[in-house]
C-alpha positions as CSV (number, residue, x, y, z in Angstrom):
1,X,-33.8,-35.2,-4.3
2,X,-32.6,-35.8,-0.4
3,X,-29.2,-37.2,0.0
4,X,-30.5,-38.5,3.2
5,X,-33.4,-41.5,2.9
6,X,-36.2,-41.2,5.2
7,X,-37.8,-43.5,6.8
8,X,-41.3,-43.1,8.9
9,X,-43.0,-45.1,11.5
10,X,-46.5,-45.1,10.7
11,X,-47.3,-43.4,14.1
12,X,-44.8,-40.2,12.9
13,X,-45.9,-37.9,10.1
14,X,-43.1,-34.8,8.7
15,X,-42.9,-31.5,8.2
16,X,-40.3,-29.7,5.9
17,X,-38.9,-26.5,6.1
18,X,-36.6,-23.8,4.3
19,X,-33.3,-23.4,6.8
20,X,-33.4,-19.9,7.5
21,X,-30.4,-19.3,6.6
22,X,-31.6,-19.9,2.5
23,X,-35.0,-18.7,3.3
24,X,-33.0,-15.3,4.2
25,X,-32.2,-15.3,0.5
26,X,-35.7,-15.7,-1.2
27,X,-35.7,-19.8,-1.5
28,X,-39.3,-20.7,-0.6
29,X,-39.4,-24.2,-0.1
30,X,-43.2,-25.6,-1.7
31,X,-45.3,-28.1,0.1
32,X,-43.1,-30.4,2.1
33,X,-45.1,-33.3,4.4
34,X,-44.1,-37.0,4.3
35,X,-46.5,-39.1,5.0
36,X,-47.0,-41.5,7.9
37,X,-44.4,-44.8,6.7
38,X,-43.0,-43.2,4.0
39,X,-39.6,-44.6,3.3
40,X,-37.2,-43.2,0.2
41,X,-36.0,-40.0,-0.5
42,X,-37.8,-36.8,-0.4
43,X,-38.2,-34.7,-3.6
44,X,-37.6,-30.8,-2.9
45,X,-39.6,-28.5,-4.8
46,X,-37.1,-24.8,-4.1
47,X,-37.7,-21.5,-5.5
48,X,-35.6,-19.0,-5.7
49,X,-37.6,-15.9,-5.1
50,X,-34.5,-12.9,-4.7
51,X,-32.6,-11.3,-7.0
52,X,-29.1,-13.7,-6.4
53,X,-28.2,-16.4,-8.2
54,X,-28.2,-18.9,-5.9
55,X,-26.2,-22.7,-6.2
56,X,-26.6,-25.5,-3.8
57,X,-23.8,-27.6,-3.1
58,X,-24.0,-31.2,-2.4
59,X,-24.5,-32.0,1.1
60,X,-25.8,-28.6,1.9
61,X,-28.6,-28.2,4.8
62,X,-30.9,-26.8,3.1
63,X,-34.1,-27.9,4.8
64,X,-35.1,-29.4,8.1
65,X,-38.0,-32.3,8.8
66,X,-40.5,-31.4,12.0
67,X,-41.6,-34.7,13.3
68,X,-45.0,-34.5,14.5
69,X,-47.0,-37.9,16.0
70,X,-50.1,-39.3,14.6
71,X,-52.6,-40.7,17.0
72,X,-55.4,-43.6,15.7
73,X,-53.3,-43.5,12.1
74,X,-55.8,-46.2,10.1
75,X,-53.2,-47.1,7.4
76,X,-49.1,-46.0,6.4
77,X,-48.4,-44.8,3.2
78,X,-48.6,-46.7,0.4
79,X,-48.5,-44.8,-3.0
80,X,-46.2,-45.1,-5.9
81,X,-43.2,-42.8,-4.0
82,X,-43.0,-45.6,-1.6
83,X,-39.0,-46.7,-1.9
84,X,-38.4,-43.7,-4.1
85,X,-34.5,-43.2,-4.9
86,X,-33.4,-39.8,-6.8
87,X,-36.2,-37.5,-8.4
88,X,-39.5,-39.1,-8.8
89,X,-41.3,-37.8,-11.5
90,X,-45.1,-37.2,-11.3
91,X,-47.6,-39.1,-14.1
């Protein structure tokens, strides 16, 4: 999971994406939107698609959040990762 804990206004929606600088090195970063007024940490979901090992260390940029703005949003997030702290694990 995110060291960092994000925290969206319900008019802001985010995209993630690999750094290039790992993406360079076969990690493929799967899905990767927050939700507009999602609070918590973010759980990463990397693969490492080359041929080197590959170790993370803590506090490593590793990916990036694009903010993009959500016009006439009807409702923020609300589901169970709401809050989330460390790896949340799905049912």
């Amino acid at each position: 999971a995110s060291i960092e804990r994000v925290e969206l206004p319900e008019d802001l929606a985010g995209t993630l994406r690999c750094r290039s600088s790992f993406a360079r090195r076969g990690v493929i970063l799967g899905g990767g939107f927050v939700d507009p007024g999602f609070r918590g940490h973010l759980t990463l979901c990397l693969t490492n698609a080359g041929r080197e090992e590959i170790r993370i260390q803590e506090g490593e940029r590793v990916v990036q959040i694009v903010l993009h703005e959500v016009l006439n949003a009807d409702r923020a997030y609300a589901g169970r990762y709401q809050d989330s702290v460390g790896v949340v694990h799905t049912r």
